[in-house]
C-alpha angles and dihedrals in degrees: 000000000000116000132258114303114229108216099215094175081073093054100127094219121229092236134073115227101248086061088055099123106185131197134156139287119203112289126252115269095254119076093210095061124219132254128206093025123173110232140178150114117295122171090343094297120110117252137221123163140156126004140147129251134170107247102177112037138344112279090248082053096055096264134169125237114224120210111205124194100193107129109213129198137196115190095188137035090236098039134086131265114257126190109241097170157318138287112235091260130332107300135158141168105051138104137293123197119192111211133160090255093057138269118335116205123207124193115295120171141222128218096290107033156020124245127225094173109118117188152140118274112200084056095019082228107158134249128202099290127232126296082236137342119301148186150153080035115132125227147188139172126240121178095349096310130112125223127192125179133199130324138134136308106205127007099259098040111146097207116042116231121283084214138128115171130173129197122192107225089200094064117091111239099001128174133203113283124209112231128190098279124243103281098227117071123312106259151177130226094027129167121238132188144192116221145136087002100302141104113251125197122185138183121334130142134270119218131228132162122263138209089288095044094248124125117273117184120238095212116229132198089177112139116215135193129195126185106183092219095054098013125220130003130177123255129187123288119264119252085240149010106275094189110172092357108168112286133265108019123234126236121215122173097349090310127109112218122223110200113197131297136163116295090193087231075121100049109121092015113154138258086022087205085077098041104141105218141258120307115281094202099126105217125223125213114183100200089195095052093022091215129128126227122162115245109204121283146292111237095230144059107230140139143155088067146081144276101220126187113229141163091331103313135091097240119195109194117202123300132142118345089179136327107324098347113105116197125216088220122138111188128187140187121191115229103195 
């Protein structure tokens, strides 16, 4: 029986937002950067595996995306990453759950497919897999269970998963269970919180088919609560689409933070070589008033990653600086 399971995403931090001073970790040994990592806390050492990049040329330019499957590891704040593994094969785009027994993965996909497979990573023992393939979902762990919501089955689906499913990691044996979906429209990217005891999820884009019968994304600023004991219930609208923000949100003082994400006001913005990045605003929830208020900036412009807890700071490792371009960026802001 494994022990209990911390669920760090719940920590209510010692700061207020408007104290977060950020500044940078070393970068991650690889100057382009990597999207759609998977990142967490593993043996005490900060974790970064996985990803995609374009190595040739830029996607408007024809280029390839590559899916990587290095797990890298940093043990301090002031030393170097080192690669301590693989993942079982590239992957992206999944989700990454942060417990005190290690780094839960959960599904991901390539170019070509989806992924159901759930483990461990630090043993690569297996969990119950998914009910199907998913990717681009958001995820988040309350009371030893995780919860993971929408996404897409396969890479060129054209309507994103009305799903939400839960598996509890203390049961022996458990398998994914499927829960009443979120009310509001299946998505993808979206953000999802810990707090008061209930699952958030925030933002995020639905998915439809477009002249060319490729999929265009339909932006949400929607706000969701689930309490596993009454189900969802509606919260007020966020003062701006948070696709993609950095997963899953922090809480300080009783507010869940929002940083960044791509509010889509850039989407078809031209030349796309000088596009200038995703908004910085941090949005605050306060899950006692449920209201919204914005707390300061992030100084980046980064999506598609996570926002990790780690000795003490809210670390955000690499993603998406603008369409197409990673950055190697680690940045950190200390809690206590």
């Amino acid at each position: 029986m494994r022990r209990t399971l911390l669920s760090l995403m719940s920590l209510t931090l010692a700061v207020s937002a408007a104290d977060l001073k950020w500044s940078q970790l070393p970068p991650l040994p690889d100057a382009r950067g990597f999207a759609g990592s998977f990142a967490g806390v593993s043996g005490g050492a900060l974790i970064v595996a996985g990803g995609t990049h374009f190595i040739d040329k830029m996607p408007w330019e024809g280029g390839t995306k590559l899916w990587y499957d290095t797990v890298f590891a940093l043990d301090k704040s002031d030393g170097q990453w080192r690669i301590t593994g693989k993942l079982p094969k590239p992957s992206g785009y999944g989700v990454s759950i942060t417990t005190s027994e290690g780094l839960v993965i959960v599904g991901g996909g390539n170019a070509t497919e989806h992924f159901r497979e759930v483990f461990w990573l630090d043993n690569k023992a297996s969990l119950a897999p998914l009910p199907k393939p998913c990717a681009f979902m958001s995820g988040c762990v309350l009371d030893d269970v995780i919860y993971i919501a929408g996404g897409i089955e396969t890479p060129t689906a054209t309507g994103a998963m009305n799903t939400f499913w839960s598996l509890h990691l203390k049961k022996l044996g458990a398998q994914w269970q499927e829960l009443p979906p979120c009310p509001g429209k299946p998505r993808i990217l979206a953000c999802m919180a810990v707090a008061d005891s209930a699952v958030h999820l925030f933002s995020g884009a639905a998915l439809h088919a477009g002249k060319d019968g490729k999929p265009e994304r339909e932006w949400s600023n929607d706000a969701w609560r689930f309490k596993p004991a009454s189900g969802w219930e509606k919260l007020p609208d966020m003062p701006r689409v948070a696709v993609a923000a950095p997963n899953p949100a922090s809480v300080i003082d009783s507010k869940i933070l929002i940083l960044g994400g791509d509010d889509g006001a850039l989407v078809n913005f031209e030349p796309k070589s000088k596009h200038p990045g995703f908004p910085r605003s941090i949005l605050a929830f306060d899950v006692k008033s449920q209201t919204w208020s914005r707390a300061g900036e992030v100084p980046f412009s980064l999506v598609t990653t996570n926002a990790v807890l780690w000795r003490d700071q809210i670390i955000v490792p690499g993603g998406e600086a603008r369409p197409g371009v990673r950055s190697p960026q680690v940045w950190s802001a200390p809690i206590k």
